[in-house]
C-alpha positions in Angstrom: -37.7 16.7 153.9 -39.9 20.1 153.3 -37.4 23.2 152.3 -40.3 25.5 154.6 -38.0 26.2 157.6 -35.1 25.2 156.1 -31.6 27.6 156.9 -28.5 26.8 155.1 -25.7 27.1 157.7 -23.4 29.9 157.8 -20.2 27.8 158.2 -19.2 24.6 156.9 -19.0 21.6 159.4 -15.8 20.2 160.2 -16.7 17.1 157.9 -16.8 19.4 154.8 -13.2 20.9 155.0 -10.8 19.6 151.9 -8.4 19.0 154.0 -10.2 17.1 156.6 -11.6 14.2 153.5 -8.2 14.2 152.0 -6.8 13.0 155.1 -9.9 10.8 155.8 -9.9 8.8 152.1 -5.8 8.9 152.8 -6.3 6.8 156.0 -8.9 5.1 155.0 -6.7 3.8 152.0 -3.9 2.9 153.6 -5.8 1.0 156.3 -7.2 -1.0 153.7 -4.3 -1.7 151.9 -2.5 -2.7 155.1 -5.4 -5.1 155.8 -5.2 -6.9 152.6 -1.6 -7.2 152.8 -1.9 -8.4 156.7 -4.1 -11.2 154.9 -1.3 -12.8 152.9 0.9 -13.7 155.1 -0.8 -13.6 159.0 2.5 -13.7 161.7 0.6 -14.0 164.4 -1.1 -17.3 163.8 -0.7 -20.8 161.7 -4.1 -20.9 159.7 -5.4 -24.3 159.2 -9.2 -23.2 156.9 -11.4 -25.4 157.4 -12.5 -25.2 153.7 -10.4 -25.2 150.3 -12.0 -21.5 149.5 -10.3 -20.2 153.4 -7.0 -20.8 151.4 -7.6 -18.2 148.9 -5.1 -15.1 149.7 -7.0 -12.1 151.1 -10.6 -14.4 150.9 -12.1 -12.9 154.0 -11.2 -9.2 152.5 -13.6 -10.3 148.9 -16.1 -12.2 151.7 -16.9 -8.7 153.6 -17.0 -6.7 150.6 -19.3 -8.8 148.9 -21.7 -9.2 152.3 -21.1 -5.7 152.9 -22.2 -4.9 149.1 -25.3 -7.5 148.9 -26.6 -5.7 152.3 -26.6 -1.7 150.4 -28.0 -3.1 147.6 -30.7 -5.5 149.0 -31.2 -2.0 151.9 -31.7 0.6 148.8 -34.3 -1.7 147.8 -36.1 -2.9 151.0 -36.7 1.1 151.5 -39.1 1.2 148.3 -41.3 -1.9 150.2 -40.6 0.1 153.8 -40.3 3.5 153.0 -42.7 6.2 153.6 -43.3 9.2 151.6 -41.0 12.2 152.0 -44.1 14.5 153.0 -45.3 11.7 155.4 -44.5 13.8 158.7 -45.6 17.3 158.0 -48.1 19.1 159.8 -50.8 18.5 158.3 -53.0 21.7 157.4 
């Protein structure tokens, strides 16, 4: 958007303290990790896929990265056809 009335704040946000992503990308690892183990070996239930593919170890983990990959990329450039111009909403003069 327009710099014009722009004031940089005084103090960082909570979300910008060191500490605070360390412990975010920390969690954020491990919870992955222990979802892709969890998909090896599930305890809870007998899976019977329906297709050969369901068999692969950790399949579902690839499946939703891929989705979730093919929908940022496809977004980033959807917003070029959709997109207005950055000076679209300024007072005019």
């Amino acid at each position: 958007m327009s710099d014009k009335n722009h004031t940089p704040d005084k103090k960082p946000g909570w979300a910008d303290n060191p500490t605070f992503i360390r412990i975010f990308i920390g969690i954020l690892t491990v919870s992955a990790i222990a979802a892709g183990l969890a998909g090896f070996n599930p305890a809870w239930k007998n899976p019977h896929p329906h297709f050969a593919v369901e068999g692969v170890p950790v399949f579902f983990a690839i499946y939703g990265f891929v989705a979730f990959a093919f929908i940022v990329l496809a977004g980033q450039h959807l917003r070029k056809l959709v997109g207005r111009k950055e000076e679209y909403y300024d007072e005019r003069e």
